[in-house]
C-alpha positions in Angstrom: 14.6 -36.2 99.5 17.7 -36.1 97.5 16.3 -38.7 94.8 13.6 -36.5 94.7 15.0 -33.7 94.0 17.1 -35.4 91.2 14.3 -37.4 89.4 12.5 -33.6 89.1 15.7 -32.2 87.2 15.8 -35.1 84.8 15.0 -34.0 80.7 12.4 -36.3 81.2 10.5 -34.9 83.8 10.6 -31.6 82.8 9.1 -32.5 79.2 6.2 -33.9 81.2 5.3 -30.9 83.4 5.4 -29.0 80.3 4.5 -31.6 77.2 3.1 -28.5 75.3 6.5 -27.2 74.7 7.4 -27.7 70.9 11.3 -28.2 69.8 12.9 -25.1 68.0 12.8 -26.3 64.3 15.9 -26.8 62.9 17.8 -24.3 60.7 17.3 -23.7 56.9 20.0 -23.6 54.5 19.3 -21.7 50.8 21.4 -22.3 47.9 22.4 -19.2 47.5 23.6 -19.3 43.7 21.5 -17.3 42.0 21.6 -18.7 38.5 20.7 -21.8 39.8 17.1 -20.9 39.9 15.3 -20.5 37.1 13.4 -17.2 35.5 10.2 -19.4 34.5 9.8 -21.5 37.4 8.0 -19.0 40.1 6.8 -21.8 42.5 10.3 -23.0 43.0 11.5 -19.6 43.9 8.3 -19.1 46.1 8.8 -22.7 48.3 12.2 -21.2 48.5 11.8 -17.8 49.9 8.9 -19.2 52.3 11.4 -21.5 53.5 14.3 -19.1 54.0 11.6 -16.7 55.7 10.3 -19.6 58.5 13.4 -20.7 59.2 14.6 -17.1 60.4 12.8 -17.2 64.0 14.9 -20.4 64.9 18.5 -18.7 64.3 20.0 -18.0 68.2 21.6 -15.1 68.8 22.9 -12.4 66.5 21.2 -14.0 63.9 17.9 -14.1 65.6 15.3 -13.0 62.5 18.1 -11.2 60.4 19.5 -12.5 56.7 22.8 -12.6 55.8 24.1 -10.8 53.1 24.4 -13.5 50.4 20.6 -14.4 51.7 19.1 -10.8 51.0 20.3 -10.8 47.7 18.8 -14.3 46.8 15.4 -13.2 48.4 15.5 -9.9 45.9 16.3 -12.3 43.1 13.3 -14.9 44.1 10.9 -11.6 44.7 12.1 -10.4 40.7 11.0 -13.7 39.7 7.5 -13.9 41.4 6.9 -10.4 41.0 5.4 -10.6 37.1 3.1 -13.3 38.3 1.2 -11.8 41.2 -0.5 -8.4 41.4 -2.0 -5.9 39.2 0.8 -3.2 38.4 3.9 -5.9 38.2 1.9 -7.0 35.2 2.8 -3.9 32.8 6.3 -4.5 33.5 6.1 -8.4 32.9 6.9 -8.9 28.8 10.4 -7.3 29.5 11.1 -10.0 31.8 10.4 -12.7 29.6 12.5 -14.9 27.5 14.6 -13.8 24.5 12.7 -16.7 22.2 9.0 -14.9 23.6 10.0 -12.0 23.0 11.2 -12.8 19.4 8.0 -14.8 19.0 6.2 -11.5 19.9 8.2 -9.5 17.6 7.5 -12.4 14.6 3.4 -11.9 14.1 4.0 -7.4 13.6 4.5 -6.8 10.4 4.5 -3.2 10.0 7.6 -1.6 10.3 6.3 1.5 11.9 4.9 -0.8 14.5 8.5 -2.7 15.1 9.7 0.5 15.3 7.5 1.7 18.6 8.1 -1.4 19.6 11.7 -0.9 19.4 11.9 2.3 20.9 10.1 1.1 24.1 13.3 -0.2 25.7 16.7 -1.4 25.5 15.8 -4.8 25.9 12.9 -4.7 22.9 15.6 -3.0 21.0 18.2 -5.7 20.9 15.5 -8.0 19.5 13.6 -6.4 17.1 17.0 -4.6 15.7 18.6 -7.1 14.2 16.3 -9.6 13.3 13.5 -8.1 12.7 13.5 -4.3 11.7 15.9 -4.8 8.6 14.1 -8.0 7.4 10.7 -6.9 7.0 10.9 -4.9 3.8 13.7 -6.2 1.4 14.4 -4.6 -1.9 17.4 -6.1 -4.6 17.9 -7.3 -7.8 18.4 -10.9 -9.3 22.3 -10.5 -8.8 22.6 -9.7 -5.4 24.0 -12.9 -4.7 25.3 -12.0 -1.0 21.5 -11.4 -0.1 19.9 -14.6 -1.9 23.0 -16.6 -0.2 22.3 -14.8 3.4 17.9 -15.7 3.2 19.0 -19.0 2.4 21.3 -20.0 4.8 20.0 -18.6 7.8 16.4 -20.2 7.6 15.3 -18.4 11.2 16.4 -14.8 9.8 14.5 -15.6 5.9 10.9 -16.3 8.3 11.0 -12.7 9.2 10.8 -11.0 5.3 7.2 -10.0 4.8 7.1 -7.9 1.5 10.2 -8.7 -0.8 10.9 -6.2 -4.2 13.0 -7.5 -6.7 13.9 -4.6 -9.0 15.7 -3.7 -12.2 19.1 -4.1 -12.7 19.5 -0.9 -13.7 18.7 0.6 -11.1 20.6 3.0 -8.7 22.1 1.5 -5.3 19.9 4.2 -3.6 16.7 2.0 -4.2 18.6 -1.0 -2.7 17.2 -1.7 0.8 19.2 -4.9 2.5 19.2 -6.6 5.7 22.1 -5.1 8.4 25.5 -6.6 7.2 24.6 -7.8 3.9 26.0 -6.2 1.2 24.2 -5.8 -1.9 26.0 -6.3 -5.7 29.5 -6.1 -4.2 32.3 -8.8 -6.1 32.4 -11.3 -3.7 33.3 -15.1 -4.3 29.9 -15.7 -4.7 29.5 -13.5 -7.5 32.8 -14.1 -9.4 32.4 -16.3 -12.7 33.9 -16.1 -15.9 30.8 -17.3 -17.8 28.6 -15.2 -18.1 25.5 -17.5 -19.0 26.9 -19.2 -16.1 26.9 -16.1 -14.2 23.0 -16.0 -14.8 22.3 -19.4 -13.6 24.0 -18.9 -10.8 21.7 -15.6 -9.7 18.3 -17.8 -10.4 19.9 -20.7 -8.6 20.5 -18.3 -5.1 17.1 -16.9 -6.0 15.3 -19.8 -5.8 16.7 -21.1 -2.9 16.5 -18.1 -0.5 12.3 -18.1 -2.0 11.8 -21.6 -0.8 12.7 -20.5 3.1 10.7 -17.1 3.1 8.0 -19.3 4.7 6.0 -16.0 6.1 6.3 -13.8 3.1 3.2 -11.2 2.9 3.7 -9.3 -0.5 5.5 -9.8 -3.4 7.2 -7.3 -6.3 8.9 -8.2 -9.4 9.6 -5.2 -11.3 12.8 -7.1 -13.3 12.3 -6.9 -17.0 16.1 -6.5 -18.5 17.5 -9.8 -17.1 17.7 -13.3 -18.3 16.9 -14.4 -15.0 12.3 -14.7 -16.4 9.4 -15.0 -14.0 8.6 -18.5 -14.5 11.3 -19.9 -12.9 10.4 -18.8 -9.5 6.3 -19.5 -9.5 7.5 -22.8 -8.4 8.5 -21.9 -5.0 5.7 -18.9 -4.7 3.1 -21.7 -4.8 5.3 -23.0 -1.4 4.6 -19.6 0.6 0.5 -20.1 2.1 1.2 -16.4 3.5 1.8 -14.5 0.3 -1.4 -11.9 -0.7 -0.1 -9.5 -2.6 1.5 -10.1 -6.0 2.8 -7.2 -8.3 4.7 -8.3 -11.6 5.9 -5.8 -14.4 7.2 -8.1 -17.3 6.4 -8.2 -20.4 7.2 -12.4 -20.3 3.4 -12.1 -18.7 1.6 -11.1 -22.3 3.9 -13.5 -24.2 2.6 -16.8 -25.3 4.5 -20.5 -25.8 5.3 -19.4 -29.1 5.0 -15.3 -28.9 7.9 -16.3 -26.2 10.5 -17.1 -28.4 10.0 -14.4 -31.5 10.2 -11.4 -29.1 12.5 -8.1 -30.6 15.4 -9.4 -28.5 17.6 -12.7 -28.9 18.5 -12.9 -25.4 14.9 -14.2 -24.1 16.1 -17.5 -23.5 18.6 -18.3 -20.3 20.8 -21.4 -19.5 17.5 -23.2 -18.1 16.2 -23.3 -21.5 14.0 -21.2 -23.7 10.8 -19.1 -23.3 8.5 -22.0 -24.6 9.8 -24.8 -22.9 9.2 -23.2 -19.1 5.4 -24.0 -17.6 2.9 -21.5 -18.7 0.9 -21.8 -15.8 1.6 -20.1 -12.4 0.8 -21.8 -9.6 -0.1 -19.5 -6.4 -1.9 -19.8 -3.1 -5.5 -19.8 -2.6 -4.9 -17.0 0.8 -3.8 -14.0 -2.5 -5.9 -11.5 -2.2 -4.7 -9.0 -4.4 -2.4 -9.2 -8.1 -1.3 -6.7 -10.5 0.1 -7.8 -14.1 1.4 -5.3 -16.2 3.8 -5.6 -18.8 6.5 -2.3 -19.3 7.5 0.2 -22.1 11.0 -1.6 -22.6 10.7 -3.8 -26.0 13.0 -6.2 -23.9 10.9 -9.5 -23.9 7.8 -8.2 -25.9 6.0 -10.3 -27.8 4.7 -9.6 -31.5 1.1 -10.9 -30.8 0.8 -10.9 -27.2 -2.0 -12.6 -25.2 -3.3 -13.7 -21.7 -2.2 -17.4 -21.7 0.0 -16.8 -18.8 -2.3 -14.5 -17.0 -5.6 -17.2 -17.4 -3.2 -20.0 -16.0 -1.9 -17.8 -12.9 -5.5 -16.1 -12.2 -7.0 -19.5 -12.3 -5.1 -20.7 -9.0 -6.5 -17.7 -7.0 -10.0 -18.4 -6.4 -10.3 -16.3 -3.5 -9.2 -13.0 -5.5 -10.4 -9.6 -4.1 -8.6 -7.2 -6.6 -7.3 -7.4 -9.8 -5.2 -5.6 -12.5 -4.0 -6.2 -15.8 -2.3 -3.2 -17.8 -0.8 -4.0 -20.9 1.5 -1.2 -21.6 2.9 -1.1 -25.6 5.7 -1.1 -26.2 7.9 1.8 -28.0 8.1 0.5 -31.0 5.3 -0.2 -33.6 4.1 -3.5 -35.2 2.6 -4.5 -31.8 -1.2 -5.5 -31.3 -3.2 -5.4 -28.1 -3.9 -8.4 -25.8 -7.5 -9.9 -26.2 -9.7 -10.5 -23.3 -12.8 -12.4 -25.1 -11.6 -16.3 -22.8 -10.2 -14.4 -19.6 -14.0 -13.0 -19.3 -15.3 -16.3 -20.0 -13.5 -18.9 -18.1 -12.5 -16.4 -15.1 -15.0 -16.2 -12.1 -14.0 -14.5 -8.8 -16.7 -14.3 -6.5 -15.3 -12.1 -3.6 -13.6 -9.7 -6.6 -14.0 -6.0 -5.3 -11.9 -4.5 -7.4 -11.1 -4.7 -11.1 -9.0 -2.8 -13.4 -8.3 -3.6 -17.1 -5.7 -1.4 -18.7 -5.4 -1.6 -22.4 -7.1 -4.6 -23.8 -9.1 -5.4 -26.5 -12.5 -6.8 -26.8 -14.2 -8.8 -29.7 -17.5 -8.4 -30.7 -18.6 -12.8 -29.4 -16.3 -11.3 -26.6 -19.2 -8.3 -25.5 -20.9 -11.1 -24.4 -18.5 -12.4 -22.4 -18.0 -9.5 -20.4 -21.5 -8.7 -19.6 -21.9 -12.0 -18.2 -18.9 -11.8 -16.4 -19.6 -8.3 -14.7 -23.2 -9.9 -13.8 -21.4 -12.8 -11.8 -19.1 -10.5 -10.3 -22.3 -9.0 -7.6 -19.7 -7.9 -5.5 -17.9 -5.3 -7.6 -17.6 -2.2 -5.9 -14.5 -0.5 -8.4 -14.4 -0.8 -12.1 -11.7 0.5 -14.4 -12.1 -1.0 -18.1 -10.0 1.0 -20.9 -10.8 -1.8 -23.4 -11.1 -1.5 -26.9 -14.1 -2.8 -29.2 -14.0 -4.5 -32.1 -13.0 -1.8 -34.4 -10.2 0.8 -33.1 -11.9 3.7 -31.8 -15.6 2.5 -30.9 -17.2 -0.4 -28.9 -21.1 -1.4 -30.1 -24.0 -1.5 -27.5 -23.7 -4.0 -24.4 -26.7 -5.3 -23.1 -26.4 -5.9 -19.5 -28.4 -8.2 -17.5 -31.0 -6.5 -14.5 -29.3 -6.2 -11.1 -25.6 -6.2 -13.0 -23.3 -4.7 -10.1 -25.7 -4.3 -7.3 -23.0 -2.4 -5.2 -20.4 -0.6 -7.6 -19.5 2.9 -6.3 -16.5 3.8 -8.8 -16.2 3.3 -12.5 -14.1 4.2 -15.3 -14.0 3.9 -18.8 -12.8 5.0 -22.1 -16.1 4.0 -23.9 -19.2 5.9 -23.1 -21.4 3.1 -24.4 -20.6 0.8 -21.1 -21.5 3.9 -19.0 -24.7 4.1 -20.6 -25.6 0.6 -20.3 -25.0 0.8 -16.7 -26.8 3.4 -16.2 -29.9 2.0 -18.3 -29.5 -1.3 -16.5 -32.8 -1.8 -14.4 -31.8 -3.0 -10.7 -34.3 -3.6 -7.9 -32.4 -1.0 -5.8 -30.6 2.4 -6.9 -26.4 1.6 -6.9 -24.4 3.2 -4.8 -22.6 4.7 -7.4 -20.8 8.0 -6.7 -17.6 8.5 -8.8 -17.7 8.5 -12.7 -13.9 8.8 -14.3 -12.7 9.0 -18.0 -16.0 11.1 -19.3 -15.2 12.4 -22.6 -17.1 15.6 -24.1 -17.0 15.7 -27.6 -19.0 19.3 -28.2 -21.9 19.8 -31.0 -19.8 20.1 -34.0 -19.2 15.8 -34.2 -21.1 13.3 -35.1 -21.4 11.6 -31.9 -23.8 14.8 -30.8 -26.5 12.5 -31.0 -25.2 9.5 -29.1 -23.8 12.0 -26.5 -27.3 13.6 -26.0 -29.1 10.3 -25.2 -26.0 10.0 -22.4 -26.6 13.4 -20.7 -30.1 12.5 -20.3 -29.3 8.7 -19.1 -27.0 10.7 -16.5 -29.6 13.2 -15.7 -32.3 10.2 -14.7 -30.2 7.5 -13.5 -27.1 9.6 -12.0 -28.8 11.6 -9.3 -26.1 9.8 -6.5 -22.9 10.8 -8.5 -21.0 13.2 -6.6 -17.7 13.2 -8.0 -17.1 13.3 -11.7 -13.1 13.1 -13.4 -13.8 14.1 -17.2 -11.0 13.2 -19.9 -11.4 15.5 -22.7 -13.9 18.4 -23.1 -14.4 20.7 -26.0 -15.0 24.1 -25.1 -17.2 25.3 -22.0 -20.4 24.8 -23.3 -19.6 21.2 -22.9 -19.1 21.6 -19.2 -22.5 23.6 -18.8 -24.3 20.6 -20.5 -22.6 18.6 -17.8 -23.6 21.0 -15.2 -27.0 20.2 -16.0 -27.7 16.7 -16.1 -25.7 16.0 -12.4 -26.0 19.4 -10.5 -25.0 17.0 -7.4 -21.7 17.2 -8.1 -19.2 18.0 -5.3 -15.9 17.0 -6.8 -15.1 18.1 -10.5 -12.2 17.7 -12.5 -11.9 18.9 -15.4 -8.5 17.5 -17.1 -7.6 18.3 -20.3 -9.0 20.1 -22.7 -9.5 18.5 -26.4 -6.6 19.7 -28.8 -4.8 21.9 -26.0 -2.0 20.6 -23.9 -1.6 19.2 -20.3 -3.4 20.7 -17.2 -3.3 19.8 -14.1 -5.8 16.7 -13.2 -7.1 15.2 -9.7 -4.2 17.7 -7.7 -1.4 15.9 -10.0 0.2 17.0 -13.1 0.2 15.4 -16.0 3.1 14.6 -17.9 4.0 13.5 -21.4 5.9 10.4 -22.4 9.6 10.6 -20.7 8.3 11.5 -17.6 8.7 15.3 -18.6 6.2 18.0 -19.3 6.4 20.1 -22.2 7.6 23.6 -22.6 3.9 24.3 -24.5 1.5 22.9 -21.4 3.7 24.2 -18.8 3.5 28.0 -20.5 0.1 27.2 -20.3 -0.1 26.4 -17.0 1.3 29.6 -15.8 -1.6 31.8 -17.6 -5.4 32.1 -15.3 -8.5 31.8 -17.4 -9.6 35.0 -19.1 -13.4 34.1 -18.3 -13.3 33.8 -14.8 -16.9 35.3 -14.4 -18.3 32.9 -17.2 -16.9 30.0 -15.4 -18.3 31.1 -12.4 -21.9 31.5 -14.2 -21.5 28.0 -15.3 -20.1 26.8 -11.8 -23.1 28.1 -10.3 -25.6 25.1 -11.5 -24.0 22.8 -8.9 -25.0 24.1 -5.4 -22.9 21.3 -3.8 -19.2 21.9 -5.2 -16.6 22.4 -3.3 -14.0 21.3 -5.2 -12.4 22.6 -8.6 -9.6 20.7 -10.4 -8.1 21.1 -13.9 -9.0 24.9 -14.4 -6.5 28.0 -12.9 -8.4 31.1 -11.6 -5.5 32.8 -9.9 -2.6 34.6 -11.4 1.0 33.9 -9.7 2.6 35.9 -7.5 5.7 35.8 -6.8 6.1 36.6 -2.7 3.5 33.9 -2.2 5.7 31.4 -3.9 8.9 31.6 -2.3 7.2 31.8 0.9 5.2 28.6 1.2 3.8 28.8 4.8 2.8 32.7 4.4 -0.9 32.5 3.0 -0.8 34.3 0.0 -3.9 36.8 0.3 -4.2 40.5 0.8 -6.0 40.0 4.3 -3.7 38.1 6.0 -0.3 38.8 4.9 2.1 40.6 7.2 2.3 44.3 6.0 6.4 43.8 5.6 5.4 41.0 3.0 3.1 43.6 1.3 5.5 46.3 1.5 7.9 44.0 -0.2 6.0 42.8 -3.1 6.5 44.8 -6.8 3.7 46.4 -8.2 2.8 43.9 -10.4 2.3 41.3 -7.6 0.4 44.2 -6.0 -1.7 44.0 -8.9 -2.2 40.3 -9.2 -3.0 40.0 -5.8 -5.7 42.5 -6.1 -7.0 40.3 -9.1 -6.8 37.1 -7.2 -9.0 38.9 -4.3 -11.6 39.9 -7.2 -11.5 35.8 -8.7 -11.9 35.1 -4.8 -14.9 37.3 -4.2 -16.7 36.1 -7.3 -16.1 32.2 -6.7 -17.3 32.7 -3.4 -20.3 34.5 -4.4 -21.4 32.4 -7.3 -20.8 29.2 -5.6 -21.4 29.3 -1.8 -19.6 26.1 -0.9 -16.9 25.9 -3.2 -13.9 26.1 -1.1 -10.6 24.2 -2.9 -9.1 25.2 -6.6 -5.7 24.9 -8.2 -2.9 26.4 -7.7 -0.9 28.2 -10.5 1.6 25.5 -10.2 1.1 22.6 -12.2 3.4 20.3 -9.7 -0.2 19.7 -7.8 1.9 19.9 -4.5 0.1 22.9 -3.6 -3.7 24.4 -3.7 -5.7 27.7 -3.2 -8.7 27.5 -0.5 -11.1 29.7 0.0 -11.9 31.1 3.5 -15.0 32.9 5.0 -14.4 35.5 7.4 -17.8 37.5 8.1 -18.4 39.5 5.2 -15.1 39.0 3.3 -13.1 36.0 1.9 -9.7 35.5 2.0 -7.9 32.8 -0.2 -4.7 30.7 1.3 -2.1 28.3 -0.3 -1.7 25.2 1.3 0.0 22.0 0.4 -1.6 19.4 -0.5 -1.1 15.6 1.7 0.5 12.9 -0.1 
């Protein structure tokens, strides 16, 4: 009985009256060391936490399905790191949790700065990243000698990848205009900067140039508006051709219209720097195939003009681009005389862009084997859609007859030109469906007194049967009003019309922006002009009244100035709606004015029904008059104008 007894109480006879009885499994211990698990690794940090979870229900006592402190805190720091990759709403929260070189590489391909700003304003976190390396990069804008930027681009290669649009610009300009990275000084004497030659001096600004070029590996746009320095454009197409990002190229030198040996006989000695002269450097600029868009113009400065300029340079840069959308070439003359006008007879023969949009030719000249030329060249160019040629014939002030090919610019919208005999071979031009042409610039009106009455005539009607989709015309030069009523009659579709200056008076304002004279200043005649309304306001109006469609006005002041309207810009200047304390403060002659400014109201409104914006009596063209429709009576407002 007793060895009974005792063989029942053995371990090994209980485990076989009860062999489905498991074994408690033994106890799991987590590393709790938090940075010993990594941010990117969420399967790790899930094994672990399923682990540490299971291994809770075999703890004895006290412990019995409870975590230690050290053990909580590890399971929050595992949950932070699953978290982002399970779920829908962790998601949104999930690129703040990301690595510093993601979130850099996120910051890399927006090139806006508006956009890096939102970005950078979304959190602390963004905000350290984009900051400093981004935000202060994008846009950079210096001058050949700032040495301390060229030397900063060049040595730090991962900070030079984030420049997009770079501006190089005059040295004399203001530090204002200087815009440079965080911490980089701009023209400051530095021991980079300190020479005592000062050829030397020059050589070292191209040589710190030309290195920090070669590592702006994602550069977007390009500026050179440099043209008083011996530092010239050719030394640095070399490492443009390097960047495949670059687009947009914008140069204003006058080295561009100088030839190998117009180079070297320019008004000023100093055209030649320490890396030899003018006629020795390549002629031909090598760029990308990915530009898009270039602008060459030269600048009023005789620094670096040439005597006989031409468009060597320009053929040999244009001729790498064979995927060019727009392009512009203004040659500007310079301020002194003795100085002849580039000719574009081989650039229309040799150049052909087939995805070219938009073309602009400022100031050229054409010969008469060149007319040729340039029909066949605007015939290949089918996609056209703007053209701006202020070209020059043969002789100085005409250009013969140009026969255009049928279907020449298929889809052309815009065109502008100084010479109304390409106008009218565009319009005569047969084409197997109407051009969407809608915007006519640079129309000059030369009156009945002048011999070109006849040749005008035969335009008016060309306009009257082949311009019924014009809407907007910009006119150049009219004689007197008569002129205008002409016009008025051969497009009354017009919506837009500005009328710009008038032949032998002075500036007006033109297309809401005032024109100026050389200087940059207006002069004391045109802007006493300016102040004064039209005495014919009802003739106008009569004359107005042959477009049904126009709703807008520009060149030609109706309204008299008042003076409480002015100083008060957001108070609309009109009779109706003016406070009566702004009324009861006025003089009597703006009482008067006003009175005459509701009249001029009334009778545009009546004689045109859908006119709606005219000048203002300021010629700044920051500000306009519009006309408002309240029931039975109209009210006129001054609003600015958008920028």
């Amino acid at each position: 009985m007793t060895s009974k007894l005792k063989s029942s109480s053995s371990p090994s006879s209980r485990l076989s009256r009860n062999p489905t009885r498991l074994r408690k499994p033994p106890c799991f211990s987590a590393n709790t060391t938090i940075s010993s698990y990594d941010r990117t690794d969420p399967f790790t940090a899930l094994n672990t936490l399923l682990k540490l979870f299971s291994s809770l229900s075999s703890r004895i006592g006290t412990c019995h399905l409870k975590l230690t402190p050290s053990e909580q805190k590890l399971s929050l720091h595992l949950l932070s790191i699953v978290e982002p990759f399970v779920g829908l709403a962790p998601c949104r929260r999930s690129i703040t949790r990301q690595p510093t070189e993601i979130l850099d590489a996120i910051a890399f391909h927006i090139d806006a700065p508006s956009d890096l700003l939102s970005l950078a304003l979304s959190c602390k976190r963004l905000h350290d990243i984009v900051n400093p390396r981004h935000l202060s990069y994008r846009v950079v804008r210096c001058k050949p000698s700032s040495v301390s930027v060229w030397n900063h681009l060049a040595t730090h290669r991962s900070l030079a990848q984030n420049v997009r649009y770079l501006i190089v610009i005059d040295e004399r300009c203001s530090a204002g205009e200087l815009k440079l990275p965080d911490g980089v000084l701009g023209t400051s004497d530095t021991d980079l900067e300190s020479t005592d030659d000062g050829l030397g001096l020059h050589a070292k600004h191209e040589r710190y140039m030309v290195s920090a070029l070669a590592r702006l590996s994602a550069l977007n746009a390009f500026t050179w508006t440099c043209n008083h320095s011996p530092v010239a454009i050719d030394q640095i197409w070399r490492m443009l051709q390097r960047c495949k990002t670059l687009k947009e190229v914008q140069i204003s030198d006058n080295l561009l219209f100088a030839g190998q040996v117009d180079a070297t006989d320019s008004d000023d000695e100093v055209s030649t720097t320490t890396g030899g002269s003018a006629a020795a450097r390549p002629s031909t600029a090598l760029l990308g195939s990915n530009v898009r868009s270039v602008a060459l113009r030269s600048t009023r400065h005789p620094y670096g003009a040439a005597k006989h300029p031409n468009l060597a340079r320009v053929q040999g840069m244009l001729h790498q681009c064979p995927n060019l959308e727009t392009l512009e070439i203004a040659y500007i003359p310079p301020k002194i005389s003795m100085h002849t006008v580039p000719q574009l007879d081989e650039l229309m023969l040799l150049g052909r862009w087939p995805r070219l949009t938009h073309l602009y030719l400022t100031d050229l000249r054409c010969s008469t084997l060149g007319l040729s030329a340039l029909a066949s060249f605007l015939s290949l160019h089918r996609a056209l859609q703007v053209l701006h040629l202020d070209i020059a014939g043969p002789t100085a002030n005409s250009l013969p007859c140009i026969s255009l090919p049928p279907n020449t610019l298929p889809l052309l919208t815009e065109i502008k030109s100084n010479k109304r005999a390409l106008l009218n071979a565009l319009l005569v031009c047969p084409a197997d469906a109407p051009r969407p042409l809608c915007t006519v610039r640079g129309l000059r009106l030369h009156g009945l007194g002048n011999n070109g009455n006849r040749e005008e005539a035969v335009f008016l009607k060309n306009l009257k049967i082949h311009g019924r989709g014009i809407r907007r015309v910009e006119l150049a030069a009219w004689t007197d009003l008569e002129d205008i009523r002409r016009l008025c009659t051969s497009l009354p579709s017009i919506t837009w019309l500005d009328l710009a200056n008038k032949a032998g008076v002075g500036s007006s304002l033109s297309c809401g922006n005032g024109k100026e004279g050389l200087g940059g200043k207006t002069s004391t005649s045109s802007a006493g002009a300016a102040s004064a309304p039209v005495v014919n306001a009802i003739e106008w109006a009569n004359v107005l009244t042959l477009l049904p469609e126009l709703t807008t006005v520009h060149g030609m002041r109706f309204f008299y100035e008042v003076a409480a309207a002015s100083s008060a810009a957001s108070i609309p200047a009109s009779s109706t709606s003016a406070p009566a304390a702004n009324a009861a403060a006025m003089s009597m002659g703006d009482r008067s004015r006003m009175r005459k400014n509701d009249e001029v109201a009334s009778t545009l409104a009546w004689k045109c029904p859908r006119l709606r914006r005219v000048d203002h009596w300021e010629g700044g063209g920051e500000k306009v008059i519009v006309l408002l429709k309240d029931g039975d009576r109209v009210r006129w407002e001054v609003r600015k104008v958008k920028q």
